[in-house]
VOSERO-294694 format. One record per atom (N, C-alpha, C, CB): x, y, z. Coordinates in steps of 0.05 Angstrom, whole numbers, plus 5000, padded with zeros to 4 digits. Glycine has a CB too. Layout:
N
XYZ;...
This chain:
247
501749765000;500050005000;501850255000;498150005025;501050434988;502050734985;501850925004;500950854966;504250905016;503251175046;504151455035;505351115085;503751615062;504751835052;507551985041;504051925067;508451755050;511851845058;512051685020;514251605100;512151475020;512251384988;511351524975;511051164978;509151714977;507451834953;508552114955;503751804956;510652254974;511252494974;513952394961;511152665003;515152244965;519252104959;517352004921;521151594996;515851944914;514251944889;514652124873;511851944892;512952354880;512152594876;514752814871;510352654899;517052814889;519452924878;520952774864;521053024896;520352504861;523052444838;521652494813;524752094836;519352484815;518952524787;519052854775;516252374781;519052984795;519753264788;522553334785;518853424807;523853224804;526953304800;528953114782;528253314829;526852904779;528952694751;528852724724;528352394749;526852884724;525852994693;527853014678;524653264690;529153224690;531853334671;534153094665;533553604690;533952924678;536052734671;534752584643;536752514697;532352544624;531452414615;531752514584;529252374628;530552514567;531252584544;530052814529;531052394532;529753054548;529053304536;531353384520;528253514556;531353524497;532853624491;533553944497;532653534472;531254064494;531054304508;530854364535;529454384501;532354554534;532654624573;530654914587;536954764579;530454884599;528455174603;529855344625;524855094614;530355564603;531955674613;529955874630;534055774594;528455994613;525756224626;526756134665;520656064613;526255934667;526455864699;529455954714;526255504702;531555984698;533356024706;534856404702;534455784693;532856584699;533056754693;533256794724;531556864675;533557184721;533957234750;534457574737;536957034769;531757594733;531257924713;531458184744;526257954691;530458124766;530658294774;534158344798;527758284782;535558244795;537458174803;539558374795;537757924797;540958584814;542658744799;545158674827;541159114790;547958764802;550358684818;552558444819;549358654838;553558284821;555558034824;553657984842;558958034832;553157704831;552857414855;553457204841;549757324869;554856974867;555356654858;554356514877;558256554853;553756334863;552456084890;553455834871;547656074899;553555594892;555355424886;553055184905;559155514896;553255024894;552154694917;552254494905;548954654930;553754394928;554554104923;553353834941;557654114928;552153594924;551253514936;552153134937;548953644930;552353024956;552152694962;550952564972;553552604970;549352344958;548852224983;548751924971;546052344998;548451684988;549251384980;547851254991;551651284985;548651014994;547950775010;549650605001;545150665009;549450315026;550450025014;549649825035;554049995009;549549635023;548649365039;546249215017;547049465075;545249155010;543449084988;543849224965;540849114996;543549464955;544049654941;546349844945;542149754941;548149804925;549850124935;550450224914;552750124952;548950494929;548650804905;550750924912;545851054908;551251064896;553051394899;552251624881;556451354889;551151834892;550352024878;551652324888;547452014879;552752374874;553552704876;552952884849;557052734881;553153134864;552153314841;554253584849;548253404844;554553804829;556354024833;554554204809;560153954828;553554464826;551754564814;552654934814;549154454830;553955054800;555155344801;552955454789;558155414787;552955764786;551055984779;553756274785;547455964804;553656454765;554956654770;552756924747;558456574764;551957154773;549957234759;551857574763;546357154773;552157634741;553057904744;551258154727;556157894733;548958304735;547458474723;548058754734;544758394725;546658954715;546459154712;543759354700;548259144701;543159464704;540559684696;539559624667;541560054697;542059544642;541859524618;542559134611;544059764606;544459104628;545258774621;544058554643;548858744622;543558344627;543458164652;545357904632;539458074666;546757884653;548957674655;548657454670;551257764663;548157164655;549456974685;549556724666;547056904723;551256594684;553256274676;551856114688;556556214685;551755854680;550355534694;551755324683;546955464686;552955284705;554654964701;553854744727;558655034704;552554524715;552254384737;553054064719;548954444753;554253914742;555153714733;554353444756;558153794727;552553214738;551153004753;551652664757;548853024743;552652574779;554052284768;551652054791;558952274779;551051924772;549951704789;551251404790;547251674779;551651304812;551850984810;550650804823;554050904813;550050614812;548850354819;549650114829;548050274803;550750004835;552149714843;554749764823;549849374833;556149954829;558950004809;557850094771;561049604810;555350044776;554650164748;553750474745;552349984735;554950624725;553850864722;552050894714;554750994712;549750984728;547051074718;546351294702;545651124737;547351484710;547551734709;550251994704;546651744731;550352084674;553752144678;552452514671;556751924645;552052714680;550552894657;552253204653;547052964668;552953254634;554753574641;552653784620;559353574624;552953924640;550454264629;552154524635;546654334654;552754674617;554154954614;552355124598;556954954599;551455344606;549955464598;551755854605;546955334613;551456074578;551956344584;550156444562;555056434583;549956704585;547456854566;547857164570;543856774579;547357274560;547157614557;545457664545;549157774546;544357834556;542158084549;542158384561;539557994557;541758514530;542158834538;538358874529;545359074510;538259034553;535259174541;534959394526;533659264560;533759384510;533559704491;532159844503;532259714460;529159824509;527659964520;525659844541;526660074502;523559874550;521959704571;520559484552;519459894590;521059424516;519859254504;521659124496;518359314488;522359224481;525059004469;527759044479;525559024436;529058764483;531958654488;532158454461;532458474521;534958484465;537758254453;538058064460;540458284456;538957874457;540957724472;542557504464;539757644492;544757314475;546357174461;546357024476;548557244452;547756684470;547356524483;548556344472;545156504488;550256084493;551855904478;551155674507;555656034467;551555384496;550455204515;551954964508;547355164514;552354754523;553554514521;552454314533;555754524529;551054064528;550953914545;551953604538;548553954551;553153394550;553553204551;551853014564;555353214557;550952784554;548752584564;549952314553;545552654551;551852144558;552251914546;551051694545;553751864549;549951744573;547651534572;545051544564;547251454592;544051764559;541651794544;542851904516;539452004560;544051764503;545551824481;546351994462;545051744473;546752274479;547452444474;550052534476;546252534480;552852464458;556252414468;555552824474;559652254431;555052994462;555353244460;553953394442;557553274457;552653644458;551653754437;552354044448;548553684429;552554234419;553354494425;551754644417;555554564417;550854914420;549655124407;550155354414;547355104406;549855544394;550655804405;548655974379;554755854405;547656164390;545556374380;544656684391;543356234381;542056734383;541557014394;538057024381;544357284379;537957304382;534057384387;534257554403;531657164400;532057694396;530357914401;528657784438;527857954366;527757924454;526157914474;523958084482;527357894489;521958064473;519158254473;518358224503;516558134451;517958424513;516258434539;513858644545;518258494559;511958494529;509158724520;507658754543;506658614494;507258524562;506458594597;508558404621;502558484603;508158574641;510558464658;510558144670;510758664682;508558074648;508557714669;508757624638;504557554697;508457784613;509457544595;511957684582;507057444570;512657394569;516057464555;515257324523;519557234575;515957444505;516257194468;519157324469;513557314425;520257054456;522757074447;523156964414;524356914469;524257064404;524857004367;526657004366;524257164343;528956744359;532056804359;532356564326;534256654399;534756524329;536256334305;539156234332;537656604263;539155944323;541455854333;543155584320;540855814359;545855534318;547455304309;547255114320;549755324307;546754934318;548054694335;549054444329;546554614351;550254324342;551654114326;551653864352;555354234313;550053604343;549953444363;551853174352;546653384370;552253094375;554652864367;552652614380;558652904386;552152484368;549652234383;551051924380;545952204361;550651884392;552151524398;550751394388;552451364428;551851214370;550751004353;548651114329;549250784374;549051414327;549051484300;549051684296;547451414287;548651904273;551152024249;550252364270;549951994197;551952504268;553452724275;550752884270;556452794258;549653114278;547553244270;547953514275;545353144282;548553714241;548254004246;546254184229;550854114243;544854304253;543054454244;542754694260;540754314241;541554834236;540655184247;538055114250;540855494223;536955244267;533755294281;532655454298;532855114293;530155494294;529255844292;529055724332;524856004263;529055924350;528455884376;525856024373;530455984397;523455994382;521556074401;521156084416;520256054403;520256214439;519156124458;516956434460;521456014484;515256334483;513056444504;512156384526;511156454497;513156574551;512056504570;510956664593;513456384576;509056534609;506756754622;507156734649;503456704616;506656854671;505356774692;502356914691;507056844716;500256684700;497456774710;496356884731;496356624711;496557074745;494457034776;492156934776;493657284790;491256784779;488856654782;487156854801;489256354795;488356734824;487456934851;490256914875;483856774868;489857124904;491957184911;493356924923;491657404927;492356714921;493256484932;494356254914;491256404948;493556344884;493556124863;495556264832;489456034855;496956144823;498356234800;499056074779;500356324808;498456034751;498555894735;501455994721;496055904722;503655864719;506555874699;506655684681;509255834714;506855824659;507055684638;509555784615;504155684627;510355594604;512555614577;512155454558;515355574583;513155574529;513055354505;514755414491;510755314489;516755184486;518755254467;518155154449;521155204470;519255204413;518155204381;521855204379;515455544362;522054944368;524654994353;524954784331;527154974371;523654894312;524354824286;526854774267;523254954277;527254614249;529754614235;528854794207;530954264228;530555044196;530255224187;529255094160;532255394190;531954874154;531554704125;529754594116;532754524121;527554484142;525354284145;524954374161;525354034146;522054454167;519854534181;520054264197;517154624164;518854094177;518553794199;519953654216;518253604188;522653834215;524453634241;524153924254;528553464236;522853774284;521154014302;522253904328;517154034302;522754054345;523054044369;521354194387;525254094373;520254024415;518854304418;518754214452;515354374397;518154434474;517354424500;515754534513;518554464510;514454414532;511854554546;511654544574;509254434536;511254704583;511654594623;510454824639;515654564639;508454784646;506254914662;506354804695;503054824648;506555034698;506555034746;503855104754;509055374770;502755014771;500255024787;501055144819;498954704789;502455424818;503955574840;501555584866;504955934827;501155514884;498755434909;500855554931;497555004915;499855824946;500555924961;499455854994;500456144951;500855685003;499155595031;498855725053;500055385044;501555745060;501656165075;503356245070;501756285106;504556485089;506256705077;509056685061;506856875097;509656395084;512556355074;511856105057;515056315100;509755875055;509455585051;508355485029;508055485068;509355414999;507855424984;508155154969;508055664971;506555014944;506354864929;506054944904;504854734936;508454644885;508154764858;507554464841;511254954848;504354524829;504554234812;505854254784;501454114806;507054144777;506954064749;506553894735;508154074740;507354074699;507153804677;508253894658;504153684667;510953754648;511453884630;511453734608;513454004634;511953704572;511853524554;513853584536;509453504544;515753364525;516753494517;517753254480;518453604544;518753414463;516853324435;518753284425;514953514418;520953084406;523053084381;523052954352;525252984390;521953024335;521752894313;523652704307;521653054296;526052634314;528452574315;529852514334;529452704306;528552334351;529652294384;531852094366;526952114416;533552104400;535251944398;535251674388;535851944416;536651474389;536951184378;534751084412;541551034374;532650924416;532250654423;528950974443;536150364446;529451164435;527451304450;526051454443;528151414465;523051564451;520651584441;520851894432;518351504461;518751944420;518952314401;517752404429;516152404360;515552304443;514552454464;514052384490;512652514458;515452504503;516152474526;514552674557;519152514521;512752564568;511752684597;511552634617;510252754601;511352884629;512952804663;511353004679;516952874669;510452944706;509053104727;509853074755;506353034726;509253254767;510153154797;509753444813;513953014799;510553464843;509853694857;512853634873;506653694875;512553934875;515254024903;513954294911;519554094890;515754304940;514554474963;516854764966;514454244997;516154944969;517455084974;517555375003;517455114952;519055315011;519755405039;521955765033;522155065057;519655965039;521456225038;521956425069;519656425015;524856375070;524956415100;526556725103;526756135116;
């Protein structure tokens, strides 16, 4: 039977394992930090294991360096993920992410952007990209973005893959009411050559304010590749809730 404690230890892996799985797109919208002026870094590192029937080893090393200004917003993301199993690697994952943006006016910004990630076990040896776009901000809870970017994926157990593709995205927050908030994003990334090799992402929060400091976030996000990897599906979804504590 399913108690509470299983159905909460449930409920976060499937939120926080997402990213290990075979999105190809990353969402960055979440990793912004628009109102943020000045140098900051934060850094966390994490372990934890077991053994005797099972023995895991999991660590993680997770950096952020955010340096903004009135006109720029600057910041770096490098986090790096290793899992093991009974001496087998589960889990190997490297993510580098830099971005800049200058604002022109209270509507439109710039910006540039270059990314790396490694996934060998979800068969991705390396992929690179680097690009740019425009950033519309017509009201203060939504963002469209229109860019063009390179990329070049190196995939295991088959052929090398480079393509240009347009970036889209859009994304909102809702107030429902003062206790309830709907977040939503969708990424559109098409291959310029062919429309039909499409990539695409979607991931909506159900933000539930319990009290001042105590809140809940459901999700669901989906996520789409005309061209998935070797042995895995075009569409891929995932849901789950986590809690958040503002002290």
């Amino acid at each position: 039977m399913l108690n509470i404690k299983n159905f909460i230890f449930l409920c976060f892996s499937f939120f926080f394992l997402n990213d290990l799985l075979f999105a190809q797109i990353v969402n960055m919208e979440s990793a912004r930090k628009e109102n943020l002026l000045g140098f900051h870094f934060q850094t966390n590192l994490g372990l934890n294991g077991s053994s005797g029937t099972v023995d895991r080893t999991n660590y993680s090393v997770e950096t952020r360096v955010d340096y903004n200004s009135e006109k720029w917003q600057r910041f770096a993301v490098l986090s790096y993920k290793r899992e093991e199993k009974d001496d087998t690697i589960t889990s190997n994952n490297t993510f580098l992410h830099l971005r800049a943006v200058r604002r022109v006016n209270n509507l439109i910004s710039w910006e540039i952007f270059s990314q790396l990630n490694e996934k060998p076990l979800q068969k991705i040896k390396r992929r690179e990209l680097f690009g740019g776009g425009i950033r519309l901000s017509p009201y203060k809870s939504l963002r469209i973005g229109l860019g063009l970017f390179d990329e070049n994926e190196e995939r295991i157990l088959s052929d090398t893959r480079k393509t240009s593709r347009l970036n889209t995205y859009i994304t909102n927050d809702f107030k429902i009411s003062d206790t309830a908030t709907l977040e939503s994003t969708l990424y559109i990334q098409p291959d310029i050559d062919d429309f039909s090799e499409l990539r695409s992402f979607f991931v909506a929060g159900l933000r539930l304010k319990i009290t001042e400091k105590f809140s809940s976030i459901i999700s669901y996000e989906n996520t789409y590749d005309s061209s998935p990897p070797p042995d895995t599906d075009n569409s891929n979804s995932f849901y789950g809730i986590k809690f958040s504590f503002e002290y």
